[in-house]
Structures are given as C-alpha cells and as structure tokens.
N, C-alpha and C positions, 0 to 999 in steps of 0.2 A: 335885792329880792330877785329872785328868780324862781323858773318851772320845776318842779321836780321831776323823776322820773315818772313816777307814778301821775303827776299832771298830766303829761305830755301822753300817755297811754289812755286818760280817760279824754284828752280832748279829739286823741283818734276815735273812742268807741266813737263819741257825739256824732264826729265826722260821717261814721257811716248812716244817719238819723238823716232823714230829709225832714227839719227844723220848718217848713211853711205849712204838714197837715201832722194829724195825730191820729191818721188814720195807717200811717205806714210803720212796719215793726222792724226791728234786727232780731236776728239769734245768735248769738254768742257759741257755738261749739266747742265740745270738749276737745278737740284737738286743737283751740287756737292756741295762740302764746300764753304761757300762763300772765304775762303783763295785762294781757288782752282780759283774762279772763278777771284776772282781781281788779281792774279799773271798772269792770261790769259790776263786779258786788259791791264794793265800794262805790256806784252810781243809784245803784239799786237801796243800798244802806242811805245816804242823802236824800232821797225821793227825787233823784232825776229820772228816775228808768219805773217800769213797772215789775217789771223781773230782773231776778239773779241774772238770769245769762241775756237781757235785752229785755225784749215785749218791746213797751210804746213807752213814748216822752211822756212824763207828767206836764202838766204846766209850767214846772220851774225847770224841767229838761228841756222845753220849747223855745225858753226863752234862754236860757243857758245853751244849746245847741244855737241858735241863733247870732248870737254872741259871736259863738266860737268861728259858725261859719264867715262872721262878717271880718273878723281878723284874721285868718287865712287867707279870705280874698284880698284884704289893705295890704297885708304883707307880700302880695304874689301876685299883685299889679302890675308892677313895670313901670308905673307912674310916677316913682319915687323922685322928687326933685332938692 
C-alpha cells in the first residue's frame, strides 16, 4: 500500500490548515497547480474542507489535518533511531 498522487496533494492542501483552531481558513486560487486545485474539490467532496477551493476544516478536516500534521513532524524529527 502506498500514497497516491493525488494523496500526497490533498495532504499538502491539510498542510497549509493550522489543524489546533477552526477559526483559520485557506483559499485555494485559480492559478494554483491543478493537483492543488483537484485535491481541494476532492477534500471539499469528503467533508474535510468547507469549500471547493478551501474555506475552514470541518471537524473531520480537524482531526484529519491533525493527523497529517503529526506525521510530518514523526517523519522529520531527526530522532529516528
């Protein structure tokens, strides 16, 4: 098993979500990547996101962003023994 492409695009959108309030939004532009932009609708289509191109986490974006952030930091530790 592994990431798709398309994973690995919607765990950048997450990435730019600050996962600890639900008070902070992204916007998605039309000139991003189009990976950028179809991992947006496809987050939005899941109920991670509130909007097509970004808005706010849902609660299952909260804790799904959360996630994402805490394995990025495990993997990019330095700590690895």
């Amino acid at each position: 098993m592994s990431f798709t492409p398309q994973n690995l695009s919607e765990l950048k959108v997450l990435m730019q979500f600050n996962s600890s309030t639900s008070l902070e939004g992204i916007k998605i532009h039309k000139s991003a990547a189009p990976e950028l932009i179809a991992a947006a609708q496809h987050l939005h289509a899941g109920g991670f996101i509130t909007q097509v191109d970004g808005g706010y986490l849902t609660q299952l974006g909260i804790e799904t962003a959360e996630h994402a952030h805490s394995l990025f930091y495990l993997l990019n530790s330095g700590d690895h023994e």
